[in-house]
N, C-alpha and C positions, 0 to 999 in steps of 0.2 A: 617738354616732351608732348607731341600731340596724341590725340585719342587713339590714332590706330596703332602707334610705339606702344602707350602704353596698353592697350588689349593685349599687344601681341607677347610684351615681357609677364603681365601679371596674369593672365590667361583669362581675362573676365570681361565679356565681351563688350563693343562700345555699345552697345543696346539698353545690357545693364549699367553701364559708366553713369551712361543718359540719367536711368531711372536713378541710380544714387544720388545724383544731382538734383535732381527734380524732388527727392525725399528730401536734401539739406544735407546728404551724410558726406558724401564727398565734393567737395567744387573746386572747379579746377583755377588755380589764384590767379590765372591773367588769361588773357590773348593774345594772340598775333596779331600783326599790323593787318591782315586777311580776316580777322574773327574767328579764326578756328582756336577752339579750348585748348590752353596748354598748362599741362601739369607741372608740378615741382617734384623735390623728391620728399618734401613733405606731404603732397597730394598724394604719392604713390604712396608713400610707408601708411598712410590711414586707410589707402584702398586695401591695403593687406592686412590692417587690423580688422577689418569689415569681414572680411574673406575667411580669417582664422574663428571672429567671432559667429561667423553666419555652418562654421564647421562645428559648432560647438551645438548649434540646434537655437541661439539668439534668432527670434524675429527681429525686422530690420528696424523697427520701431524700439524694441530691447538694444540693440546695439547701437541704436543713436543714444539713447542714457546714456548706455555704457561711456561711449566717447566724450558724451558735450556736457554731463553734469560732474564738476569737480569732487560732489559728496556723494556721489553713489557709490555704495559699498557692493561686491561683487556676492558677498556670498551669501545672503538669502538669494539671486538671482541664481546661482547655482546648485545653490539647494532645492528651487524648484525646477532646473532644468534634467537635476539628478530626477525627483521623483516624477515627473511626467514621463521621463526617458524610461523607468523601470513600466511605469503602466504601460507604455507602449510596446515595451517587450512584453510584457504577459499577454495585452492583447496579442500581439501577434504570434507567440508562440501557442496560446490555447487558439486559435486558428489555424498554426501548422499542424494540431495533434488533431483538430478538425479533420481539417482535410487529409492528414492522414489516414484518419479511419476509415473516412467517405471512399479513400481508392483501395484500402486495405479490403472491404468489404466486396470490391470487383463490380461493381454496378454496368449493367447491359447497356443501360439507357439514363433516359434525364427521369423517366419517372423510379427507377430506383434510388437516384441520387436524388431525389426531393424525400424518398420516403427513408432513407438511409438519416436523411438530417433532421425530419419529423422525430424521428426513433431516440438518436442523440438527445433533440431538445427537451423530450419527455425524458431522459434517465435524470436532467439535472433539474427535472420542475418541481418547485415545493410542495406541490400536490400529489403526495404518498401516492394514492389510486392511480394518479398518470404515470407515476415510475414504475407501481408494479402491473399495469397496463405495459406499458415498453419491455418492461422484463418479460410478459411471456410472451409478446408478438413481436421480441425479438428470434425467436426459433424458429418460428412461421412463417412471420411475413417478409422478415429482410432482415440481412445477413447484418450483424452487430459486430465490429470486429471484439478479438476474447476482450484487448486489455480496455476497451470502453466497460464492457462487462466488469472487471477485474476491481479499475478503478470505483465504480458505482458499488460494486458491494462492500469494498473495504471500507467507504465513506457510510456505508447506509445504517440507522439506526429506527428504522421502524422494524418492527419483527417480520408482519407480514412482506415486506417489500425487500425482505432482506433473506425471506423462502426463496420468492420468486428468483430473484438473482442467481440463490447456489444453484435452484433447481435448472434454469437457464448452463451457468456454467457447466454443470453438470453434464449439459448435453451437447456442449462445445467442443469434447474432444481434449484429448490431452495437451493440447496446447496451453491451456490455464494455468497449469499447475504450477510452470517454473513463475509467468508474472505474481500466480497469490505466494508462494513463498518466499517471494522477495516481501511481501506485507511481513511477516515472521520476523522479521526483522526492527520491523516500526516501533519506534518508542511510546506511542501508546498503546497502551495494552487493550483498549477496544478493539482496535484496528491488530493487534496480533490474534485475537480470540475470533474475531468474524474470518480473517486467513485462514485459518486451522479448519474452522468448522466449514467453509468452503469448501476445502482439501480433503477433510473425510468422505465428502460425498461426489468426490471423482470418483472414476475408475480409471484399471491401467496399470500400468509397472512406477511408470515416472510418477505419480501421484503418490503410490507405495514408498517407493525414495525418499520423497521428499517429507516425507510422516516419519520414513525411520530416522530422518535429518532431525527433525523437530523433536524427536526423545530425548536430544541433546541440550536443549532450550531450556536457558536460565529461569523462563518463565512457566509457574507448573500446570496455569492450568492449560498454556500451550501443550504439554506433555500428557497432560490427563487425558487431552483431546486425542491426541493422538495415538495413544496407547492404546485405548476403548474402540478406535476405528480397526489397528491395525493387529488387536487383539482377535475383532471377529473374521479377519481376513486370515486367522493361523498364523499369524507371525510371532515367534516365540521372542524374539529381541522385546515384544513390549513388558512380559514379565516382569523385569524388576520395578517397572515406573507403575504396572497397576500395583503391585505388594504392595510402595510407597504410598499411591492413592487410600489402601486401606488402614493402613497405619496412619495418616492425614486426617482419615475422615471426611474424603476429598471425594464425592461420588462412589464412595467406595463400595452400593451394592453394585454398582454397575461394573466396576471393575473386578467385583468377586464372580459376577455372573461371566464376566472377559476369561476369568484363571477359570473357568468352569468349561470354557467349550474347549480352550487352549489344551484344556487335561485329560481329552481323549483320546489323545497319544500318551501312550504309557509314558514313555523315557522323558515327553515334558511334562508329564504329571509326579514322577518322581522328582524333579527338578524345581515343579511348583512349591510342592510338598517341605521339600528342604529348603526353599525363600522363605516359605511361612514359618517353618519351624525356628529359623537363625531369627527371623524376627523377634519372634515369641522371645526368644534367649536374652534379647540385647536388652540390656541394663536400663536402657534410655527410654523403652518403650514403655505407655503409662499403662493402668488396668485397662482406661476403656481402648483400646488397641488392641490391648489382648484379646479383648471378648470379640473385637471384630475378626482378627486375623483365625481364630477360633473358630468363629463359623467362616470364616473363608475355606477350611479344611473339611468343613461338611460337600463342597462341590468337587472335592478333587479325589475320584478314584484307588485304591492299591496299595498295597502293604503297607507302605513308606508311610500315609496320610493316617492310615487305621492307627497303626502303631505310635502315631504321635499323637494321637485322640485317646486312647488308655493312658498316655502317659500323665497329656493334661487332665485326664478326670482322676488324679491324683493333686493337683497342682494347690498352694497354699493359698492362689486364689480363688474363693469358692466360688464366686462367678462364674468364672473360666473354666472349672471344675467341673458344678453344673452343667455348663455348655457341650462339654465337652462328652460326660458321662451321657446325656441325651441323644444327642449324634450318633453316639456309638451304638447304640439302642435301636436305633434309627435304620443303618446299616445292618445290623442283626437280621431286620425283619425283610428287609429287602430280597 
C-alpha cells in the first residue's frame, strides 16, 4: 500500500508518515520497483498502535519504548501519564475560574482586566498584608467578583485578613450569602465557623434565611453563631438554640444578653421565660447551669420571669437560691 492509501485509510497525514519514519517508529518494509514507500498490514496495524498511543498523551519518544522495548512495563508509564493529566486539569481549570472572574467582574478596558488580575494574585499571596490590601481595594478599586471573595475568606486564617474579607463581603450585596452557606457545609469545622461568622455580618432577607438554615447545623458553634446574629435582628426561632448555649456554657453571656433584647416583646418574653424555667426542671441539668439559666431570668421582663425567681429563691440549691432571691430584690427597687 503506498503513502497516499495509507494517509487516506488511517487518517495521518503523509507528512507525519514521513516524520514517523524519520523517528524509527514506523517504516514502511519495502518499495516499489519506482521507489515509492510501500506499506504492509503490519506497517499499518503499528501506524495505528502510534495513533491510539499518541491519544493516550504518550510523546513520540514514549511510544517508541512502548513498541520497540520487549521489557517495558506500561504501568508506571501510565501512572505518570494519569498524574500529569490531573495537574493539567487543575492548571487549566484554576485558569477557567480565572478567567471567569476576570469577565464576571465586567471589565471596560485592558487596564481593568490587568487590575482585576493584580487583585486575584494579591487574595492568594502569602503575604497576610497583600491579601488584606486586596480585601479592602477590592470595593474601591476594581470589582472582585462575590465567590473570589467567598473562596479567600473560607480559606483565610489570619484574623486580621480574615476582617477585611467579611468586611469586603459585607458590602458585596446579597449575592454572598448563598456561595458562604454552601461553606456550612465543609467538613472542617474552621472553614464552617469562618462561613457563619461571614453570614452574620450580611445584611438582607436571604442572609436571614440562611442563619435560620444554620439553627439546624449538627455543628454548635455553627448554631451559636447564628442564634446571637439572628437573635439581635428579633428573630424569635433563635430562642431555644441561645437557652441551649446557656445551659452549654457556650458563650452564654452573650446569648443571655440575645434572650434579653428578644424579651421586649411581652408574648416572647413569656415564652423565654418558660425555656428557662423547663430548663431549670430538667433532671439533666447540672448546678452550674442552673446558676446560669438563673441569671438569664434577671434580663427577661413580666410576671411569668418574676414568678419563677420567688420560686427559685426557694430552691434546695442554695446557689441558685441566692441568685435568685437577689434578682428579685433587684426588680423591687427598680
Amino acid at each position: 500500500m503506498l503513502i497516499g492509501e495509507v494517509a487516506r485509510r488511517s487518517g495521518v497525514s503523509a507528512r507525519m508518515l514521513r516524520h514517523y519514519e524519520s523517528l524509527g517508529l514506523v517504516r514502511p518494509s519495502g518499495r516499489t520497483g519506482s521507489g515509492y514507500r510501500e506499506y504492509s498490514r503490519e506497517d499499518v496495524r503499528r501506524i495505528f498502535h502510534v495513533e491510539s498511543l499518541r491519544s493516550l498523551g504518550l510523546s513520540l519518544r514514549e511510544i517508541g519504548r512502548a513498541l520497540d522495548e520487549p521489557g517495558f512495563a506500561p504501568s508506571a508509564l501510565v501512572d505518570d501519564l494519569v498524574r500529569r493529566t490531573r495537574e493539567r486539569i487543575a492548571a487549566e481549570t484554576e485558569l477557567l475560574t480565572r478567567l471567569s472572574r476576570i469577565d464576571a467582574a465586567g471589565p471596560a478596558g485592558w487596564e481593568d482586566v490587568l487590575q482585576a488580575v493584580a487583585l486575584l494574585q494579591a487574595l492568594d499571596s502569602e503575604s497576610p498584608d497583600a491579601r488584606q490590601r486586596a480585601a479592602l481595594s477590592s470595593v474601591h478599586e476594581a470589582a472582585v467578583p462575590v465567590d473570589a471573595l467567598v473562596e479567600a475568606a473560607l480559606s483565610e486564617t489570619d484574623t486580621n485578613v480574615a476582617g477585611a474579607l467579611r468586611w469586603a463581603l459585607a458590602r458585596s450585596g446579597e449575592d454572598a450569602a448563598a456561595p458562604l452557606a454552601k461553606g456550612l457545609d465543609s467538613p472542617v469545622a474552621a472553614v464552617r465557623e469562618r462561613a457563619v461568622l461571614a453570614l452574620t455580618e450580611l445584611s438582607g432577607g436571604e442572609a436571614t434565611a440562611r442563619l435560620r438554615d444554620a439553627l439546624a447545623s449538627p455543628d454548635a458553634v455553627v448554631r451559636g453563631y447564628a442564634a446571637l446574629a439572628l437573635g439581635a435582628q428579633g428573630v424569635v426561632d433563635a430562642v431555644p438554640t441561645l437557652i441551649d448555649m446557656i445551659v452549654a456554657g457556650r458563650n452564654d453571656t452573650d446569648a443571655a444578653d440575645a434572650l434579653s433584647v428578644l424579651a421586649q416583646d411581652s408574648a416572647t418574653a413569656d415564652r423565654i421565660a418558660a425555656g428557662l424555667v423547663g430548663r431549670l426542671a430538667h433532671g439533666s441539668t447540672d448546678a452550674p447551669a442552673r446558676g446560669r439559666l438563673t441569671q438569664a431570668l434577671a434580663g427577661v421582663p413580666g410576671t411569668r420571669a418574676s414568678g419563677a425567681l420567688a420560686e427559685l429563691s426557694r430552691d434546695e440549691d442554695r446557689a441558685v437560691a441566692l441568685t435568685a432571691t437577689y434578682l428579685l430584690r433587684l426588680r423591687e427597687e427598680r
